[in-house]
C-alpha positions, 0 to 999 in steps of 0.5 A: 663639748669643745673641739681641740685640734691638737698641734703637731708634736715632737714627742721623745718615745723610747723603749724601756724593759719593753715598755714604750716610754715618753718624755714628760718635759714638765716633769723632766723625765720618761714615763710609761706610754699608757693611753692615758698619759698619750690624751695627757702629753697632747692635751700639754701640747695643746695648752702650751703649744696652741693656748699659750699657757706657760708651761712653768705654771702647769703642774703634772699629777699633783697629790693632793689629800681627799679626806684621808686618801690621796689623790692626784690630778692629772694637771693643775694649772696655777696663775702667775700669782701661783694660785690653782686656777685650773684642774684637768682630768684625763682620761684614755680615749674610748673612756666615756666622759660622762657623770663619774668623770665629773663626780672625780673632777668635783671631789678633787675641787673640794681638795683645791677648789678653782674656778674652771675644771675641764675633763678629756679624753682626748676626743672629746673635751668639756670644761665648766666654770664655777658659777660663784654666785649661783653656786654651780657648774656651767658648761663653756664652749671653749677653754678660757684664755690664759689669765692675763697679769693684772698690774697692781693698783698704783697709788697717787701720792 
């Protein structure tokens, strides 16, 4: 399990036909203020805030096509080079994090396989790798770094 201190944040929070609304900045627009989107904005506010990741290569509730259903990730963080690199489940807290949580975050791989997927609830956070060679999940003790940019090889003339 990882430990996240989540930065403090300036969320816009407003009222909306009495529904509590929050403003999403990835997707430019208010959303309903369910404890699930609460973990989500935080857990954002963390990656962009405290982890460095760049928040222009974060995609928030991408669809994808499980067989003939769709689904969607909670987050998807892509690489400079805009390959899937990351998926992120959240859920409300109090949801346990526990074998369904991983068996959703495992079917969306299949949809867009990458090598880290990481679920949370806001209290608790678990991330695994995929272990290529051996062909399993094993768990980490942090979030990776936010890959750096790898220069193309140069060629001597």
């Amino acid at each position: 399990m990882i430990a996240i201190q989540f930065p403090p944040h300036d969320f816009k929070i407003t009222a909306s036909n009495g529904q509590e609304m929050i403003f999403d900045p990835f997707r430019k627009k208010y959303v309903s203020l369910t404890p699930e989107e609460w973990v989500r904005q935080n857990f954002l506010n963390y990656l962009v805030k405290s982890r460095q990741y760049p928040g222009a290569l974060l995609s928030i509730e991408k669809e994808m096509n499980l067989g003939e259903l769709k689904k969607r990730c909670d987050i998807v963080v892509y690489t400079r080079e805009a390959a899937p690199w990351m998926i992120v489940e959240c859920k409300e807290m109090g949801v346990p994090l526990g074998q369904p949580v991983l068996e959703q975050i495992v079917r969306y791989h299949m949809a867009l396989p990458v090598p880290y997927l990481v679920i949370t609830n806001g209290t608790n956070t678990w991330c695994c790798k995929l272990n290529t060679d051996a062909g399993s999940w094993q768990f980490e003790s942090d979030l990776p770094d936010y890959p750096p940019v790898i220069p193309p090889e140069v060629n001597e003339a």
